[in-house]
C-alpha positions in Angstrom: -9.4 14.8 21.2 -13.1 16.2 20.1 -15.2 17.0 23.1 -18.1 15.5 21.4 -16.6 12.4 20.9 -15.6 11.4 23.6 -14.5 7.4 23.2 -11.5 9.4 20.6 -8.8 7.7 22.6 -10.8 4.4 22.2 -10.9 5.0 18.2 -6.8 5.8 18.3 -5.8 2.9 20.4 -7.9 0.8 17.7 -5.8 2.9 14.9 -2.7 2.3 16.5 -3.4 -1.6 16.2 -3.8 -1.5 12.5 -0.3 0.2 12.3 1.2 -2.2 14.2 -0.4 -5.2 12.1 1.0 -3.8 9.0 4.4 -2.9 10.1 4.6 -6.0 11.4 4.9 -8.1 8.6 7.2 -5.7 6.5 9.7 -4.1 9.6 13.0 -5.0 6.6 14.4 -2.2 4.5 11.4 -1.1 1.9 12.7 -0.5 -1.5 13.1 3.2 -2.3 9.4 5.0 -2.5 10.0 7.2 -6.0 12.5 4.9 -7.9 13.9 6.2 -11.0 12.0 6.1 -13.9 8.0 6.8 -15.0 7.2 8.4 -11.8 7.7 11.8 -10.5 9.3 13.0 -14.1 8.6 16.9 -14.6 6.0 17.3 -17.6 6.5 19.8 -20.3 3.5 20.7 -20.9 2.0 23.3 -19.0 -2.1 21.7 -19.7 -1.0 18.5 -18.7 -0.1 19.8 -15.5 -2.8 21.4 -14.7 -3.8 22.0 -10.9 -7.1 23.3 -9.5 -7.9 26.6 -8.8 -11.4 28.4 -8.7 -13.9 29.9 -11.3 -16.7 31.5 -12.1 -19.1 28.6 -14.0 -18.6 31.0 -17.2 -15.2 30.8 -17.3 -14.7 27.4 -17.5 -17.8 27.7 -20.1 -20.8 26.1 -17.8 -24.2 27.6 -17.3 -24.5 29.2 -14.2 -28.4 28.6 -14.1 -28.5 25.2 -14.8 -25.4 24.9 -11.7 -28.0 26.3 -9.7 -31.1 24.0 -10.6 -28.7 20.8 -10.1 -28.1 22.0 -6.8 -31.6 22.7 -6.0 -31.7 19.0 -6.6 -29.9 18.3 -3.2 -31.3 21.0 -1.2 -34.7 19.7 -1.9 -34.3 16.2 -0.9 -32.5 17.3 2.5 -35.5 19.5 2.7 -37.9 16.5 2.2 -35.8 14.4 4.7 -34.3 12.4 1.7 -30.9 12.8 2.3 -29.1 14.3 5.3 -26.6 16.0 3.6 -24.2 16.5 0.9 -21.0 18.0 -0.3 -21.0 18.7 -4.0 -18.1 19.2 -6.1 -17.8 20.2 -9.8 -15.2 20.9 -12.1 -14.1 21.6 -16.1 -11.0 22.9 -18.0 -9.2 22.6 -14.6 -11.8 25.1 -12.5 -13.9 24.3 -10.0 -17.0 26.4 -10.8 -18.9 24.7 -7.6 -18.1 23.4 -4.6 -21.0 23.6 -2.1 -21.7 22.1 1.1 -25.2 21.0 1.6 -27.1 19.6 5.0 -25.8 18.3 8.1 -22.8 16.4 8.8 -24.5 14.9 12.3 -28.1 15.9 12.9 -28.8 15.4 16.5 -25.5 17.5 17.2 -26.8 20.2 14.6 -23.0 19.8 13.2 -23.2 21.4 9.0 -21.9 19.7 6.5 -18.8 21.4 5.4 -16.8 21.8 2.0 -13.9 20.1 4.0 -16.1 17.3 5.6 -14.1 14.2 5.7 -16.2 11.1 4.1 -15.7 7.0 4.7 -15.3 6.3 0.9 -16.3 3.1 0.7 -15.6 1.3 -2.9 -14.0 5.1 -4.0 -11.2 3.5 -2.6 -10.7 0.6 -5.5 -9.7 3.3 -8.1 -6.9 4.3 -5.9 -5.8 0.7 -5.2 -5.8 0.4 -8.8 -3.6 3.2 -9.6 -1.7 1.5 -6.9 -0.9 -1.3 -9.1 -0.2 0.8 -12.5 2.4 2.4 -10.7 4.2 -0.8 -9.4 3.9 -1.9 -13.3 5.2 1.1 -14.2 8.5 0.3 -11.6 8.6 -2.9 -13.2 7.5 -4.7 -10.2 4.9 -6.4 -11.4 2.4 -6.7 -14.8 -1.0 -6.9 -14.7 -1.1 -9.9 -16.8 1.0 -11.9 -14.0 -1.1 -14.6 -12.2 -1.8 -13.8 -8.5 0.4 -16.7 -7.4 3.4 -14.9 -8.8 3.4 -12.7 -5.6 1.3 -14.9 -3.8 2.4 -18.6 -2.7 -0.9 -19.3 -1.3 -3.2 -18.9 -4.3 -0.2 -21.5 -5.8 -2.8 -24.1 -6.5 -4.9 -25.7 -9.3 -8.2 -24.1 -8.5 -6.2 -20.7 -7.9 -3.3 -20.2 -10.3 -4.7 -19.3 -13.3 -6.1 -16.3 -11.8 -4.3 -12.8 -13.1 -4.1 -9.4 -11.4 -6.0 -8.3 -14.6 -9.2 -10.4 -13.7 -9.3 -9.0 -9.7 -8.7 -5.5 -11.5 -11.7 -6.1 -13.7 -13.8 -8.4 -10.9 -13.6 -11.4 -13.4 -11.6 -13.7 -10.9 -14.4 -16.0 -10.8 -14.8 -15.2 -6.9 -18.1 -15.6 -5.8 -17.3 -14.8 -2.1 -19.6 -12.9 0.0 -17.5 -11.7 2.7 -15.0 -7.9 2.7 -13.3 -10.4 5.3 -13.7 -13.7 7.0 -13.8 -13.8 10.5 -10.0 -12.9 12.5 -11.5 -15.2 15.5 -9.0 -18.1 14.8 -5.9 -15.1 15.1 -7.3 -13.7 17.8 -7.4 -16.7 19.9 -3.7 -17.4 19.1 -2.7 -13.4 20.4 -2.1 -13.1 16.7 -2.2 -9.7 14.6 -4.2 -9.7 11.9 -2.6 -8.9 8.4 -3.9 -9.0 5.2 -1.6 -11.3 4.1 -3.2 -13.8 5.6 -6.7 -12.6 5.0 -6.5 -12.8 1.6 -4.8 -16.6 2.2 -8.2 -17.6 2.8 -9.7 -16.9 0.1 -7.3 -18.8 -1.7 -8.2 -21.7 0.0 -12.2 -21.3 -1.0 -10.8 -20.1 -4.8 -13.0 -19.1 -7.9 -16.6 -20.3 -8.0 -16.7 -20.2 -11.8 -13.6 -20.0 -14.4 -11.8 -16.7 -14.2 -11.7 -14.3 -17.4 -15.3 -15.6 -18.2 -18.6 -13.6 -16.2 -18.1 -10.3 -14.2 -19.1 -10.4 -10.5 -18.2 -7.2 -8.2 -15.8 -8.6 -5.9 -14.3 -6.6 -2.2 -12.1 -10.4 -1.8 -10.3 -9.6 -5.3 -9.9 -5.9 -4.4 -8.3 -7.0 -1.2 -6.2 -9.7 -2.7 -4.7 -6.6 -4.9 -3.9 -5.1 -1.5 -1.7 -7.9 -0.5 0.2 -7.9 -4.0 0.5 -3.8 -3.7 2.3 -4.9 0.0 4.0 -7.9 -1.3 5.6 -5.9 -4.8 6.2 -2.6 -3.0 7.7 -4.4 0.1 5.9 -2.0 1.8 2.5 -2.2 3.8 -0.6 -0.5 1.7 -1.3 2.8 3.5 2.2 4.1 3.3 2.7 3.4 0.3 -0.6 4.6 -1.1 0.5 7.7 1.2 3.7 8.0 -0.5 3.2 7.7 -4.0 -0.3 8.9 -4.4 -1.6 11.2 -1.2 1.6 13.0 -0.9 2.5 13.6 -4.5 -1.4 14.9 -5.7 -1.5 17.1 -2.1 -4.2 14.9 -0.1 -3.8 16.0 3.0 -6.6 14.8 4.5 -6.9 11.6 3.0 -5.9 8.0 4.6 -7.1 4.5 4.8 -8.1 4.8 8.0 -10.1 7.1 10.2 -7.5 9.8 11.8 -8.7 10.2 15.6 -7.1 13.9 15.0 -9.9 14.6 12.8 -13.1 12.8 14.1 -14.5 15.9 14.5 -15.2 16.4 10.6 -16.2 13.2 10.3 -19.9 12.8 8.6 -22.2 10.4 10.4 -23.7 7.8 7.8 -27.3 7.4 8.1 -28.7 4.6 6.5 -32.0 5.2 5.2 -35.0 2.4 4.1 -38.2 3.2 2.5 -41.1 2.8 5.2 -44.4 1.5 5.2 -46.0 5.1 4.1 -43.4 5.3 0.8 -41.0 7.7 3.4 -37.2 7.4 4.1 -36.6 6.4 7.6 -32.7 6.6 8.8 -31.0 5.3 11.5 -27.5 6.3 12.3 -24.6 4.0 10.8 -20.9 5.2 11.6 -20.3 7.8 14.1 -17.2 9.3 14.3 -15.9 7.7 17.9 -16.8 4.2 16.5 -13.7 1.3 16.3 -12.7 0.8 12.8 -14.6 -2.1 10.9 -12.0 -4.3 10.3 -8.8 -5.1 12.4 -6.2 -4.4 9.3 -6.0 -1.7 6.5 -8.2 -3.3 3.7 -8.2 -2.2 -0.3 -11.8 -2.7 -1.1 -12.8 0.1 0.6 -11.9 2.0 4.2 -10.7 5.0 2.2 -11.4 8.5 4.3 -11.2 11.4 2.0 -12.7 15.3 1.3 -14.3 16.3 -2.0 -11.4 18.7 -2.3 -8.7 15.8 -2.0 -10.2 13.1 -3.9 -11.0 16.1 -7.1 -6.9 16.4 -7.2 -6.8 12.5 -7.8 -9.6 13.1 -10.5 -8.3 16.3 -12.4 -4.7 13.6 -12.3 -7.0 11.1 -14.5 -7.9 14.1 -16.7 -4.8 15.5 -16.9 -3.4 12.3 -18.4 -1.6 10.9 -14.3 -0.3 14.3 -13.8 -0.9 17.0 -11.1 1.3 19.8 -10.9 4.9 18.8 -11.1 4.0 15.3 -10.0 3.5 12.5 -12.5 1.6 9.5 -11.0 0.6 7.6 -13.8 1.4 7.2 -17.6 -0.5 8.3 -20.1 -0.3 4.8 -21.3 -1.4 3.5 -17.4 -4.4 6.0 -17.5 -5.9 4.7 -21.1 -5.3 0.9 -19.5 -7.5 2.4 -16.6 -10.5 3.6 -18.3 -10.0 1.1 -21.3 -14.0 -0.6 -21.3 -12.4 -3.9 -20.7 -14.8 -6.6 -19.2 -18.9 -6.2 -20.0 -21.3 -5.3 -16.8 -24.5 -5.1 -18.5 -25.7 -3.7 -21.8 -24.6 -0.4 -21.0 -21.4 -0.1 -18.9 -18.1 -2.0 -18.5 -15.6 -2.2 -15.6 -11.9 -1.1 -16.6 -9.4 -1.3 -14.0 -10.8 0.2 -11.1 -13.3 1.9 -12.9 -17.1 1.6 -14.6 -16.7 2.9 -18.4 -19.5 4.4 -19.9 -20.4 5.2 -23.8 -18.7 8.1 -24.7 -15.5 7.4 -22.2 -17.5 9.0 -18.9 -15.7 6.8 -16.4 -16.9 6.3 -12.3 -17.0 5.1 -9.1 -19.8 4.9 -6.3 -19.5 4.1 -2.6 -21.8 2.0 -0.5 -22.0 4.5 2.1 -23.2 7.5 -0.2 -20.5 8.9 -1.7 -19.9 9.4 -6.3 -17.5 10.5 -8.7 -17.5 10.5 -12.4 -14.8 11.7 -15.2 -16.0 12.8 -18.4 -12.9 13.2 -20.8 -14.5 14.5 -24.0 -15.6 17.6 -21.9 -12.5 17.8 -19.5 -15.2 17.5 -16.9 -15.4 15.7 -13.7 -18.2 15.6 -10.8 -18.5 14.6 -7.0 -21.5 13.8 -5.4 -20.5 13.0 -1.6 -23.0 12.0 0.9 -23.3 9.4 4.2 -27.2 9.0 3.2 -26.8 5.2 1.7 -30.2 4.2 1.3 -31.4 7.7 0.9 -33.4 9.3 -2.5 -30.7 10.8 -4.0 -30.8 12.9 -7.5 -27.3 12.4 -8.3 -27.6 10.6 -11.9 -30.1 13.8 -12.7 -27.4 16.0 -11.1 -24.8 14.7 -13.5 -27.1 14.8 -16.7 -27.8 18.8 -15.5 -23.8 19.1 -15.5 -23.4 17.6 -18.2 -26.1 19.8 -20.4 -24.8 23.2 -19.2 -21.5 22.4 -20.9 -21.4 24.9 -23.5 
């Protein structure tokens, strides 16, 4: 346990709890974690399997200047008291030509941000949990055209079954609930454990507000339904089998869906920042690495932990068509469904599956509590913006437009 945070044991008690609530429901046989067939196949072709090593920006054929001025971005703002810290992370043709940690991980402890600082991911985590879900298609487990109730009995009603895994993939379920979660009182008074099973029963019972397959609306109940039909198709709870088929494979070692009381100590504190009566960020400290988990169970929406370094193998996977070394996650027929500009967000974006698709094929994905990562294909480019500064002014869209110009 870390000396400085010293309610640790509290934190892996709490941890312990969400094991026991997932292994509880699925404590039968699990089916076999790589079966035969799309996954884990060697790839012949040495590009495609591509793993990351580092560069010099000129080798990878980026301007070293304009590296510098896009990091000048964040060092100004943490200088002006706009963010508290960042961990940046850039990478083309399969080199990472900048990697730079930024700032302060915990300011009142005078702790640095470090290159291997561990980050709550927020939504970062619904690309993962939709990669989740290719590869059960890919197993022949499930389609993404099934409806819900296929896997789920409870969502086995008029207002619910005509809802697909394609519409919670693309948030156009017709949800319109506000909640990650509603309330585990009623379990709690009955000695239950929680599972997210049951969670996501509940918001059967409110179903869609509007048709499904008609509007968009960003929805953390869809994500987390997904999460129960992962469990349910896998017959395995979410983490491990995230763990096994993803984290393992691509090398992320310090990556789980749930904070590791072995590693609170590089843990960033999130500061949430608000604009103040003179035009200035104020922040007040959010999530401090001794605090209980949020929620009670393993959830898909978010709750990710990660590094820059592990969450950039996952990335360079994408670009490398769902391969990473000698690991093949995906299909290159599962990535195009991915990043495949599938339902409109506004005028100027769509959401794929798990993604936000660009003009041009740039995919992405923000968190709420600070943290960024965007793909850009047509360059072999991809970029990671990580802070725990939600709130904060942070340059990151001018960051990526820099990046994206010293591409020569």
């Amino acid at each position: 346990m870390n000396p400085r945070h010293p309610v640790a044991a509290r934190v892996a008690v709490a941890c312990a709890c969400i094991a026991l609530a997932t292994l509880t429901v699925f404590a039968g046989p699990a089916r076999p974690v790589f079966p035969v067939g799309a996954g884990f196949s060697r790839p012949a072709s040495a590009d495609a399997t591509r793993t990351l090593k580092y560069g010099s920006p000129a080798s990878a054929g980026i301007d070293p200047a304009a590296l510098d001025r896009g990091v000048d971005l964040f060092r100004q703002a943490i200088d002006r008291d706009e963010l508290r810290g960042a961990v940046l992370l850039v990478a083309r043709r399969g080199t990472i030509v900048l990697h730079e940690a930024l700032g302060w991980r915990h300011r009142g402890y005078r702790l640095p941000m470090e290159r291997n600082t561990i980050f709550r991911m927020a939504s970062n985590t619904k690309p993962v949990v939709a990669s989740a879900v290719l590869i059960l298609e890919q197993d022949g487990t499930l389609a993404v055209a099934d409806k819900v109730s296929k896997h789920l009995p409870a969502f086995d009603t008029y207002r619910t079954r005509d809802i697909t895994l394609f519409h919670l993939l693309t948030h156009s379920s017709g949800f319109r609930i506000a909640p990650i979660f509603y309330p585990f009182d009623e379990e709690m008074k009955k000695g239950e454990t929680p599972t997210l099973q049951d969670a996501v029963a509940k918001f059967a019972k409110e179903g869609p507000a509007v048709a499904p397959g008609t509007t968009y609306s960003y929805s953390n109940p869809g994500y987390n339904t997904l999460g129960a039909i992962v469990e349910r198709a896998s017959g395995m709870p979410l983490e491990p089998f995230l763990k096994a088929r993803i984290y393992d494979p691509l090398g992320m070692t310090d990556t789980l869906n749930h904070e590791d009381p072995v590693k609170l100590h590089r843990m960033a504190t999130v500061y949430r920042g608000r604009k103040g009566a003179d035009g200035r960020i104020e922040f007040t400290q959010g999530f401090t690495p001794d605090d209980a988990p949020d929620y009670p169970i393993v959830r898909a929406s978010g709750g990710l932990i990660s590094t820059a370094m592990d969450y950039a193998k996952f990335l360079q996977m994408y670009l490398n068509k769902g391969v990473y070394g000698d690991a093949r996650i995906l299909t290159e027929a599962s990535i195009a469904k991915a990043t495949t500009p599938h339902v409109k967000i506004d005028e100027t974006s769509h959401y794929g599956l798990g993604w936000s698709v660009a003009p041009g094929g740039v995919f992405s994905h923000g968190g709420s509590d600070g943290t960024y990562a965007w793909v850009d294909p047509s360059r072999d480019l991809f970029g990671l913006v990580f802070t725990q500064s939600p709130g904060g002014i942070n340059p990151r869209e001018e960051f990526q437009k820099i990046v994206t110009g010293a591409c020569k």
